[in-house]
Structures are given as C-alpha cells and as structure tokens.
PLY file of the C-alpha trace (Angstrom):
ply
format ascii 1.0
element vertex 415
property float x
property float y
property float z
element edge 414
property int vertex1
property int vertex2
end_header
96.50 108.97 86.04
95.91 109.53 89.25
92.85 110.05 91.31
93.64 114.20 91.97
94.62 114.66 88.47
91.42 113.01 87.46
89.05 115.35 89.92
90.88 118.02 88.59
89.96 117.25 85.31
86.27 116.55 85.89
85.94 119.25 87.85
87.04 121.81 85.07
85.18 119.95 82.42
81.95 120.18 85.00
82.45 124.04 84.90
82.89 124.11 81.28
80.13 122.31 80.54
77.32 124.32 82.91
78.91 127.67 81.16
78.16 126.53 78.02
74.45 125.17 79.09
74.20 128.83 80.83
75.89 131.06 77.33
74.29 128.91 74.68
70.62 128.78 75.98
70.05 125.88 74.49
66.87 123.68 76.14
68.32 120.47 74.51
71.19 121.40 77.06
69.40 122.62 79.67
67.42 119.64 80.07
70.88 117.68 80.98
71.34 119.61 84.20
67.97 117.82 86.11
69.59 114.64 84.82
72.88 115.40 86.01
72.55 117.07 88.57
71.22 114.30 91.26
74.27 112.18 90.45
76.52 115.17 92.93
73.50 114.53 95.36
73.75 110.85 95.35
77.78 111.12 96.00
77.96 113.83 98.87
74.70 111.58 100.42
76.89 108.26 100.42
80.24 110.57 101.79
77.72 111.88 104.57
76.66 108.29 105.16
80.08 107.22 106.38
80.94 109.92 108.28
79.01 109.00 111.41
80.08 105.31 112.02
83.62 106.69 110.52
84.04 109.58 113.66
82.29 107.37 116.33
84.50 104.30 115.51
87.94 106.49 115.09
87.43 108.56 117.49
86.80 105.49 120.20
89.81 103.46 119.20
92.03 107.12 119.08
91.27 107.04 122.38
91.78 103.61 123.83
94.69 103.54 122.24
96.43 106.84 123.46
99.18 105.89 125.91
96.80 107.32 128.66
93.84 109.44 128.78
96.04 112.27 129.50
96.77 112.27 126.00
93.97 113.24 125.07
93.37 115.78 127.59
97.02 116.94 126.33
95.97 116.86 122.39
92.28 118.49 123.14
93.78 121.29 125.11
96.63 122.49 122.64
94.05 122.23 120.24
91.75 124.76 121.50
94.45 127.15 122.10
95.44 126.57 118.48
92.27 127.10 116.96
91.49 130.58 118.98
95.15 131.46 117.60
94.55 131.17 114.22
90.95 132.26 114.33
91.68 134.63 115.53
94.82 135.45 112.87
91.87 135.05 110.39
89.63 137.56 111.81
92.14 139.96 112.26
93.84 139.55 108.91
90.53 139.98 107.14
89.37 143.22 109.31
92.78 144.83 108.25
92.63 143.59 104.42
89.21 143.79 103.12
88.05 147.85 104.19
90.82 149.39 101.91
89.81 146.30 99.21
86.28 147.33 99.59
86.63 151.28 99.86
87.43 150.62 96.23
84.70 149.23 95.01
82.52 151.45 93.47
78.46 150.72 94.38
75.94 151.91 92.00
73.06 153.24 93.85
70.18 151.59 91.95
72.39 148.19 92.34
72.56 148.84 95.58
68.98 149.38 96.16
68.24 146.63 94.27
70.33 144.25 96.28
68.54 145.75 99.77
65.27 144.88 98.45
66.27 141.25 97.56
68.17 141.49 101.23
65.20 140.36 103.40
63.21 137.89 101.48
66.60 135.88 101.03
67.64 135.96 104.80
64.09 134.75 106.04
65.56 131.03 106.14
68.67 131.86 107.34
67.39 134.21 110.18
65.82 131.19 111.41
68.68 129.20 112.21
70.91 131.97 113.22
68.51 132.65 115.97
69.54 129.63 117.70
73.00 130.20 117.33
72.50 133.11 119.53
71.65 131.21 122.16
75.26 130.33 123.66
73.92 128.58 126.58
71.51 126.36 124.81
74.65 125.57 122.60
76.45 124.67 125.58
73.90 122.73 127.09
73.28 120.88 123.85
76.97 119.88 123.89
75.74 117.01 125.81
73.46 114.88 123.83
70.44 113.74 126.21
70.40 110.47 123.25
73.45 109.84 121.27
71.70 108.20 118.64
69.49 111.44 117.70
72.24 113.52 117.63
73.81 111.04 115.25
70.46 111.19 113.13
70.75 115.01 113.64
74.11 115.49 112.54
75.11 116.95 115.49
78.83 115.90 115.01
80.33 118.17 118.10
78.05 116.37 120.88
78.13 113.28 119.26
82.35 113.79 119.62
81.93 114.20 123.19
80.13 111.20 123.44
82.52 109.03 122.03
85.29 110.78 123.47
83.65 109.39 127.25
82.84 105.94 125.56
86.16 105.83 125.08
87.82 106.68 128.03
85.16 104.40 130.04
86.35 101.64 127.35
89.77 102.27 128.94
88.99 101.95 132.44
87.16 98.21 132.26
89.08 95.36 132.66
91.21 93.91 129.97
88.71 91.03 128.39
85.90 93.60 127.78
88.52 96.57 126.92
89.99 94.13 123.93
86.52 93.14 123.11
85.29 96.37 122.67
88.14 98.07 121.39
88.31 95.34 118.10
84.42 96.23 117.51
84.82 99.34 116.94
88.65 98.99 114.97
86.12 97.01 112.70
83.19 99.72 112.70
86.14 102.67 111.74
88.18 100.08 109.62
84.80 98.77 107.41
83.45 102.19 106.90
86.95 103.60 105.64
86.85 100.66 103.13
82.96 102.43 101.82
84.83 105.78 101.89
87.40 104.17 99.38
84.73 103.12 97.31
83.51 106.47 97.24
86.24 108.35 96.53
86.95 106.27 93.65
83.66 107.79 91.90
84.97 111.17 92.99
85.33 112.40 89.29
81.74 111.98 88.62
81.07 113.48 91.72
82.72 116.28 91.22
81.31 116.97 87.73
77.99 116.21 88.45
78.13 118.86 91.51
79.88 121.46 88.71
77.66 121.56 85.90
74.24 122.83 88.05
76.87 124.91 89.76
77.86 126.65 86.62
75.05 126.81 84.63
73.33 128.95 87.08
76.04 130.99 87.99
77.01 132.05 84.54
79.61 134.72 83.18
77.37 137.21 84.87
77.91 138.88 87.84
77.55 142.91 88.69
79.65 144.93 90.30
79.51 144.78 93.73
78.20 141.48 94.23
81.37 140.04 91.58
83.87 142.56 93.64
82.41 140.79 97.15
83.00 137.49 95.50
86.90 137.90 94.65
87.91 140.04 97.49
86.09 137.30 99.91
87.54 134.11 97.85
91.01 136.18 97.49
91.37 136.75 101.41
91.11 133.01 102.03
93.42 131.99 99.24
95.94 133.92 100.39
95.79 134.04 104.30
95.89 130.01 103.26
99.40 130.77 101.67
100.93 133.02 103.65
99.86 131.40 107.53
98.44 127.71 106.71
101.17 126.43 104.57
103.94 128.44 106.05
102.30 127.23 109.79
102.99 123.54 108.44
105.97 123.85 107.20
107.94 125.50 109.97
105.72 124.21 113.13
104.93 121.15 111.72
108.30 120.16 110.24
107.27 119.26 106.53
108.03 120.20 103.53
105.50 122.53 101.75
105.24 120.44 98.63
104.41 117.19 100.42
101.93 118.91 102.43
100.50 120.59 99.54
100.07 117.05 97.56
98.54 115.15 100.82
95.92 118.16 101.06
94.69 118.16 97.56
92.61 115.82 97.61
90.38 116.88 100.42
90.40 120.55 99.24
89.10 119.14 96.05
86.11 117.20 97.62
85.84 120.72 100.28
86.02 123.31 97.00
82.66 121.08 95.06
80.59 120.00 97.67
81.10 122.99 100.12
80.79 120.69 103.41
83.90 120.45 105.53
82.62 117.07 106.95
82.10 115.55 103.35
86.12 116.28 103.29
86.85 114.80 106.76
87.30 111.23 105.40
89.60 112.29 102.81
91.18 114.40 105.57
91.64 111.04 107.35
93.14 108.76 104.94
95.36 111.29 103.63
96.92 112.17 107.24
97.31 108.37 108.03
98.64 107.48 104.26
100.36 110.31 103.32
101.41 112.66 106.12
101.89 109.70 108.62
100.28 111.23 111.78
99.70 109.58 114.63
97.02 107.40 114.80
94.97 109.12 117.97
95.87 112.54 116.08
94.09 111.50 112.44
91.13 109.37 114.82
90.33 111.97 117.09
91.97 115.45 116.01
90.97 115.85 112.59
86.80 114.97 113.31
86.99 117.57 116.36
88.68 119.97 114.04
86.38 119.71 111.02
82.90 119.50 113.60
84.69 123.14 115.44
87.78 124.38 113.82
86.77 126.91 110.94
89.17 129.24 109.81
87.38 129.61 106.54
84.51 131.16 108.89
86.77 133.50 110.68
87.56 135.12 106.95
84.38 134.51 105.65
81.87 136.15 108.27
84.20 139.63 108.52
84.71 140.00 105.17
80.96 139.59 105.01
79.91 142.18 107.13
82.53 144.56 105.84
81.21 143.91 102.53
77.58 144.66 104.25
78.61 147.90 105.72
80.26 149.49 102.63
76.78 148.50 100.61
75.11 150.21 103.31
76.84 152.93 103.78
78.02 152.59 107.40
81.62 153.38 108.31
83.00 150.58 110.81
85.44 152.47 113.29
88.48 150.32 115.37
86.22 149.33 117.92
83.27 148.22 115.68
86.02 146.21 113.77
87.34 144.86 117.65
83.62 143.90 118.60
83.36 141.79 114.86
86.57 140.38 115.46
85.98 139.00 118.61
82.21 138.07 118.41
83.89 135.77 115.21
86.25 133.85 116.81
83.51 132.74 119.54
80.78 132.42 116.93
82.55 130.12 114.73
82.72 127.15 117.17
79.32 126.92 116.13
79.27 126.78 113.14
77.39 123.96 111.21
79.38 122.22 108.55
77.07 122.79 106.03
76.90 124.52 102.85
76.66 128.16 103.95
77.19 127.43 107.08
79.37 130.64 107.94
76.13 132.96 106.65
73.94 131.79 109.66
76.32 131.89 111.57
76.97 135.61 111.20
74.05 137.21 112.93
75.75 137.77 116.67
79.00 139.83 114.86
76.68 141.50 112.39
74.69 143.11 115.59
77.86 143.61 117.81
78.62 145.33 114.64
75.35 147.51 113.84
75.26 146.32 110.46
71.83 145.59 109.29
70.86 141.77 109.87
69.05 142.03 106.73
72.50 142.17 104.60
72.80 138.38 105.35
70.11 137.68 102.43
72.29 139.61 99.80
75.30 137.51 100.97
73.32 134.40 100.96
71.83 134.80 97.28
75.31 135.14 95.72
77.31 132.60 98.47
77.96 129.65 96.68
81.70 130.46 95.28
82.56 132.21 98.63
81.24 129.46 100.44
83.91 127.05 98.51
87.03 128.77 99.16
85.57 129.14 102.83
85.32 125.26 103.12
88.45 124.89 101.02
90.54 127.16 103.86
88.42 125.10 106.72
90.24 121.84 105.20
93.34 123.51 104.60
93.33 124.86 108.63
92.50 121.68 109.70
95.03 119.40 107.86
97.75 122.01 108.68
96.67 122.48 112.38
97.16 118.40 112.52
100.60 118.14 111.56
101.02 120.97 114.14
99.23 118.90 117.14
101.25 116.00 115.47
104.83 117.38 115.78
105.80 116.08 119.37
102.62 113.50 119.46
104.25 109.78 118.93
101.48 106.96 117.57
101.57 103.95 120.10
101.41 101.55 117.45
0 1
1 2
2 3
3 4
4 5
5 6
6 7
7 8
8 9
9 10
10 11
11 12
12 13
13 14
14 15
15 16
16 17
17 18
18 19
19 20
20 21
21 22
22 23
23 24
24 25
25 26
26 27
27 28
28 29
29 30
30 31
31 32
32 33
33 34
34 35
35 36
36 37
37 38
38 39
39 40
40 41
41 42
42 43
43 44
44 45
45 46
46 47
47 48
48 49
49 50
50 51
51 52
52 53
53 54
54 55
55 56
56 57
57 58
58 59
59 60
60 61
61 62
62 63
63 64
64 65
65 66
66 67
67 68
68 69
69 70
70 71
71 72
72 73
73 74
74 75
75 76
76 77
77 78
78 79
79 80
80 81
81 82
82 83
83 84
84 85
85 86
86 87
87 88
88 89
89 90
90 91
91 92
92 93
93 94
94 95
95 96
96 97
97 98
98 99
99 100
100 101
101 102
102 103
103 104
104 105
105 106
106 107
107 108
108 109
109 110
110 111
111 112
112 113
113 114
114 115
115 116
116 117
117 118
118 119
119 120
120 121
121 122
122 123
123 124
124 125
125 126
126 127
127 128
128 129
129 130
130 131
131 132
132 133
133 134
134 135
135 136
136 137
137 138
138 139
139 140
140 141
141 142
142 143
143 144
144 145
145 146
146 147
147 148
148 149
149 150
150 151
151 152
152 153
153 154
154 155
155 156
156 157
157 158
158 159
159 160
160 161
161 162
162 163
163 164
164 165
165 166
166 167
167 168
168 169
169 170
170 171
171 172
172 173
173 174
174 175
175 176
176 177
177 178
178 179
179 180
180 181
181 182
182 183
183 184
184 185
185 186
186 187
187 188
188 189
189 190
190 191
191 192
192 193
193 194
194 195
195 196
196 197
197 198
198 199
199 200
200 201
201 202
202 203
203 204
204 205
205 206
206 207
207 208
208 209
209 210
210 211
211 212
212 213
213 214
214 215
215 216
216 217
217 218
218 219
219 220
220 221
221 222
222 223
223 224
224 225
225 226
226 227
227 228
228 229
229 230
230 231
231 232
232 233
233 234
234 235
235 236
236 237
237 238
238 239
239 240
240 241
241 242
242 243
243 244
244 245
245 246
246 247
247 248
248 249
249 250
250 251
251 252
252 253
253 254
254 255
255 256
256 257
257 258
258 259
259 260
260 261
261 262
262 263
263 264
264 265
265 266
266 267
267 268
268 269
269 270
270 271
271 272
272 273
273 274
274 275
275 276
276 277
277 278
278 279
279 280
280 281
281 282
282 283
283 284
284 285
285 286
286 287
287 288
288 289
289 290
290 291
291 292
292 293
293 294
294 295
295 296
296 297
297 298
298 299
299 300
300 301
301 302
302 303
303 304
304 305
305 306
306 307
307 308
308 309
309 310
310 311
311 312
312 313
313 314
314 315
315 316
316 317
317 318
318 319
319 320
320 321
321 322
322 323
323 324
324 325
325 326
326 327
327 328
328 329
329 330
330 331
331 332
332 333
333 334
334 335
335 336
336 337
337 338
338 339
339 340
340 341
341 342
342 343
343 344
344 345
345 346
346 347
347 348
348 349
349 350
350 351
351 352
352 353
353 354
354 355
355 356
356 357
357 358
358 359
359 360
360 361
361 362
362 363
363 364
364 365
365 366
366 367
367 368
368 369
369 370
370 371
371 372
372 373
373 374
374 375
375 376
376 377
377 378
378 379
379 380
380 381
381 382
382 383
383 384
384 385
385 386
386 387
387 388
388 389
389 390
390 391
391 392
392 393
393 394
394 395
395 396
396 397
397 398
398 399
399 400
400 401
401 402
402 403
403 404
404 405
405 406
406 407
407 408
408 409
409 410
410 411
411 412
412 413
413 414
C-alpha cells in the first residue's frame, strides 16, 4: 500500500473517529483526544524542524549550481510575474463568483447578531498581528535580516531566502577550492536533512490522524447557516479555481499530463489539507518535484521554498471571499470599485502572508479597510476558519507545485 493511500486512509479514519467522540458524548472518548492529540503536534514540530536547514542548504547549492547567476535572476523574475498573474486570476475569479453565491444565503438576524457580538473578542489576537502587516515599509525593510540566524529562529522564511540566495551567489564568485568546499557542505546540510524529512513522512499516517481527531471532535456535524454556507462557498471557490486554472495551467504550460501531475501533488496536498501550514508541505513539495515530476534541480532548490514563503493563491481566494462573506453579514453592498480596491489590495497583501495556520485571516485587514467592511468581521471568520483555512493551504500547494513545472518548462538542470 502505498504511502498516499495510507494518509488517505488515516486521515478519514481521524475524522471518523473525532465525529463520533463529538455525536456520542461519551467522556471515556473524550478523554482520548488530550492523549491524541499532541502526537499531530509532535509531527508538524519535527516537519517544521527540517525546514530551515532544508531551504538554507537547497536553496545555496540551487544556486551555485545554476549555469550562471543569471539564472537565477531569469527564474526569480518570471516568477514574480507569474505569481501577480495568477493572484491576481484568484482575486478576480473569487470577486466575480462568491457575491451571487452569497446573495443567496439567507442570514437570520439574531444569528447574525450573534456572530457580531462574538466578532470582536475573537479578532483581538489577530488585530495584533495584522497591524504589522500594514506596515509595507517595515515589511520591506525587514526583507533584509540585520542577523540571519534570528530570522531563522523567527521563522522568517522570506528574509532568510534572500540571505541564502546572496550566500550563494558570493559562494559562486570565490575561487574554485573554497567554491567546492563550500558548495559539498551545504549538498550535505540539504542532502542529511531530506533523509529526516523521509523519516518523517514515513509516520505521516499517524500524523495525519492524530491532527484529525481534535479537528473533528470539535468541529462536529454542527454548523448554522451562514457560518456552514461561508464554509462551502469559501472551500468550493478554491477547489474549483484549482481545477479549472492550476491543473489546466500545468498541463498545457507546463507540458504534463494531468494525471501524473495530479499523483506527484497528492502527497503534499495531503500534509497542506491536515496541518494547514504551506511550509510543513514544502518538503514534500521538494521530493516530489525532484522524484516524481523531474524538475530541475535549481527549480525544486530554490523555486519551490520562494514560492511556498510568498506565492499564495489560496490567500488570493481566501481573503475576498472573506470579506464578501463579511459584507453580506453586515449588510453592506460592495459596488465595482469596492470589489477593484479588494482585488488589488489582495494581490499585494498576500506576499505577506505568514505560512501559518490562518495565516490569510491576519492578513486581511489592509483589503477589509480599502473595502469599508468592518475590521471587526475578521473575529467571526477566525472562530469558524479551520476547514477554510485547509483548502486555502491545499490551493497554496497546488499553485505552487503547478507554477514549478511552469518555471520548469524551458529551465534545463545542469546536472
């Protein structure tokens, strides 16, 4: 059997299981989800502990060993014109889609009052951190880490990129001795902690059903009205803007058949769709576009980190489905150039995004006031975000696997 089927499997048994814990209201059953529950903690904390010596080490031998450092100049720049492309596809797709989805969804006033009054306590948090999100020039300031090794600690994955990106290319201007020297270091560094990432992945079905069953049992079967209607429209736009641009996109730009793509993605959407972090995926993202897709080695080393620390479609569709969703609950009527102004505000915002579980929520502040839709909607979204917040990370890896065998097509590996 192999390893997909078997996530598959545990991850449907996982959500079986926390239903039952949440419909039979047993305590004898309940008391398994504290036990269970820091098993999905332990796995996405040893994923996350690869993930910096995985991107620093890839992305600094992607780069030495590009033909030149034009290449990468080359890669990096028809990758930012394809992510504003596509984000902004996604933005625009979801403007269009979800008002007429939404306009249909009937809002009971007293469950809409209730939801308000739930609305600020929940976005106190989050208001926090989207404060400093606002702050585009501190965010481009901070694109240059002062001390490399704190923004490792921090997390900060973008700065931490650009780092390694000038390591590199300094790596390639030495002379040979040191060049080799260096260059075999960090081969090792990338090559030892894809070897803990294998080891990891092979628990995956534990993972994954140890990150279901709390998922489930709180969630329930119950959901009301508006809050279940945001939930499908939101996780219904990403599934199918996936299917009708992302596969589609890989197929025809990328020259590959849907059905192998498909297959080499599944895995990666798997670990995206239970632990909600698009840079717990990126080392499945990784071995699956050097063992199954075949890309380029400076495309799978350096692409796919930069895409999964900046490139997130699931965002784009996630934040303005959001704040349509906050404007019908509301009561405000967003015209064509309220829709423009979320659009837009969107496809800059999400370069800052944090990959994070509900990272996209904190991130929607700037188009919810370009917007006029009350900030304090972001708490109601925020209460009820954790099945949204998987198909959003499940598009992110889907965008970013299918934008690589885009940036691939034409790219030859100088191996």
């Amino acid at each position: 059997m192999s390893l997909t089927t078997k996530v598959l499997i545990a991850l449907v048994a996982g959500l079986a299981t926390g239903i039952a814990i949440s419909v039979l209201d047993l305590p004898a059953l309940a008391r398994l989800v504290p036990v269970i529950e820091p098993l999905g903690t332990l796995w996405i904390n040893a994923i996350r502990m690869t993930v910096i010596p995985l991107v620093v080490g890839s992305i600094i031998v992607g780069v030495t060993a590009a033909p030149d450092p034009r290449t990468i100049g080359r890669v990096g720049g028809r990758a930012l014109l394809l992510f504003v492309a596509l984000l902004l596809a996604g933005a625009v797709f979801a403007a269009l889609v979800s008002p007429p989805l939404f306009a249909l969804l009937p809002i009971d006033p007293a469950a809409a009052d209730a939801l308000r009054a739930s609305a600020s306590q929940a976005a106190g948090t989050a208001g926090e951190s989207a404060q400093k999100l606002t702050r585009f020039s501190q965010w481009v300031i901070d694109l240059v880490p002062t001390n490399p090794v704190k923004a490792a600690a921090d997390g900060a994955l973008l700065p931490l990129i650009i780092f390694s990106v000038a390591l590199g290319l300094a790596i390639g201007r030495i002379p040979a001795e040191g060049r080799d020297v260096l260059r075999r270091f960090f081969t090792g560094v990338a090559d030892s902690a894809l070897t803990m990432v294998r080891w990891v992945l092979a628990l995956a079905p534990i993972g994954v059903f140890a990150l279901s069953v709390p998922l489930a049992a709180r969630l329930g079967l119950s959901a009301a009205g508006a809050l279940l209607g945001y939930i499908v429209v939101t996780s219904a736009v990403c599934v199918v803007f996936g299917l009708v641009v992302m596969y589609p996109l890989a197929a025809i730009a990328g020259r590959i058949s849907m059905a192998t793509f498909a297959r080499a993605i599944l895995p990666a959407q798997a670990v995206a769709f239970s632990a909600r972090s698009s840079l717990a995926s990126l080392p499945a993202m990784m071995d699956m576009a050097r063992t199954r897709l075949a890309l380029p080695e400076h495309v799978a080393a350096f692409f796919l980190p930069l895409a999964a620390s900046t490139f997130r479609i699931g965002g784009a569709l996630g934040i303005t489905t959001g704040i349509v969703f906050i404007a019908r609950l509301y009561g405000i009527d967003l015209g064509p150039s309220q829709l423009a102004s979320i659009v837009l505000t969107v496809v800059l915002t999400t370069f800052s995004i944090p990959g994070i579980p509900a990272g996209s929520i904190v991130a929607m502040v700037p188009a919810m006031m370009a917007a006029g839709v009350p900030v304090e909607g972001m708490g109601v979204l925020l209460a009820v975000d954790t099945v949204p917040d998987m198909f959003r990370t499940t598009a992110n890896v889907t965008g970013d696997m299918a934008a690589a065998v885009v940036i691939a097509r034409g790219e030859s590996d100088p191996a």
